[in-house]
C-alpha positions, 0 to 999 in steps of 0.5 A: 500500500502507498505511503501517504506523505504528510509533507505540505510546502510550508503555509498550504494545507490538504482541503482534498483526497482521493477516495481511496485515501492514499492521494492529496488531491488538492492543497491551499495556503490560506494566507496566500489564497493560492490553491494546487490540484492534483488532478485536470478540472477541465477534462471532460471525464472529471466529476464536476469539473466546470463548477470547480473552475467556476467556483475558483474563477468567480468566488475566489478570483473574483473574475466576471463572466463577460466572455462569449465564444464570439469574442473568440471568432471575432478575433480570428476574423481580425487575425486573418484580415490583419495578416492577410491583404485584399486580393491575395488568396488563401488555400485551407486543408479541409478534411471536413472535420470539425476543426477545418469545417469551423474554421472555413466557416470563420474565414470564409465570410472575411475571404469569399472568393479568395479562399479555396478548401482543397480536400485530398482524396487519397483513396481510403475515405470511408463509405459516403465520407466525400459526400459528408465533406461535400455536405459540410463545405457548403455548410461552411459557406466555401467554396472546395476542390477534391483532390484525387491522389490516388499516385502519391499517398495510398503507395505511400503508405502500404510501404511502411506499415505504420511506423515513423517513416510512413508518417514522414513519407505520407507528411511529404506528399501531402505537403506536396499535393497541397504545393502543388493546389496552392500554385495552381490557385495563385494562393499566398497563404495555407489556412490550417485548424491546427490545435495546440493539441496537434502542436504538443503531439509534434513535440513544438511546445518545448516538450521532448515529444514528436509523434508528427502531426501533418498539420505542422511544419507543413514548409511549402515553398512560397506559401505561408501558414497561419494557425488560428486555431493554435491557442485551442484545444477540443473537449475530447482532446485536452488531457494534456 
């Protein structure tokens, strides 16, 4: 059985344990108001996790609600226009997931006609996956292309099997593929709904971790990346 240490950093002390008993799960020190936990309130699977944050945000920070989740589209649309001049034209990776799908929808209304979603089809989409894509496109309000390249990622990836050098094979033709598109529409820029999630993933958060992430370092030549969303995280993902 584990040892519970009785140890505290001088002025705090336990306000929280785990049911077992055996772990200090959270601590405070009165006298500096400063609170430590043992454990994340923001994932999804922890039992009152948001009425913790609220309590310690409103109670105890004294911080007033006044944040809505428009704030946060307003201020990628002021990104966008600010990074990006009148005329010049912008390419996104839409998969018609949930990060690209919001995303065109965001830059859409500030970009129109200069904004172009480029789908790669690489062979191995799920049965009606294109016409789900398709569907969330025009959803979103933008305009997009399907990319057959049958030639470049599916040989790709049948050579290695699932290890590193199958991401970095699959990376590069990709990046390829989306060159290739980004020229072909005269575009400047690359749109990406990259996370920081994706970014941790690929150990570029300082950390010593890479998995690789084809949504990063995406180099290609000429074509400039933006992250908007770099600063946010999905439900399912912040576990970090």
């Amino acid at each position: 059985m584990a040892t519970v240490c009785k140890l505290f950093p001088p002025g705090f002390r336990e306000i929280a344990r785990s049911k077992d008993g055996e772990t200090i799960e959270a601590m405070w020190n009165p006298d500096r108001n400063i609170f430590a936990l043992q454990f994340h309130p923001e994932v999804v699977h922890t039992p009152h996790g948001k009425e913790i944050l609220k309590r310690f945000l409103a109670d105890i920070s004294g911080c007033e609600k006044d944040w809505r989740p428009r704030n946060i589209i307003e201020e990628i649309r002021k990104e966008i226009c600010g990074a990006i001049k009148s005329g010049e034209r912008v390419i996104i990776a839409f998969s018609g997931g949930v990060d690209s799908t919001t995303l065109s929808a965001i830059a859409a209304k500030v970009l129109q006609k200069d904004l172009l979603a480029v789908c790669i089809d690489t062979g191995a989409l799920r049965e009606d996956e294109l016409e789900e894509i398709k569907f969330n496109a025009k959803a979103a309000g933008v305009r997009l292309k399907i990319v057959k390249s049958g030639k470049d990622i599916p040989k790709i990836s049948g050579q290695y099997y699932g290890c590193r050098e199958e991401k970095e094979a699959v990376k590069k033709a990709y990046v390829k593929v989306l060159g290739r598109e980004a020229k072909r529409f005269g575009a400047k820029y690359l749109l990406q709904g990259t996370l920081i999630t994706d970014i941790i993933e690929s150990g570029k958060d300082g950390e010593h971790q890479d998995q690789g992430h084809h949504n990063v370092d995406n180099l290609i030549p000429g074509v400039e990346q933006l992250h908007p969303f770099r600063n946010l995280c999905s439900n399912t993902k912040c576990g970090y």
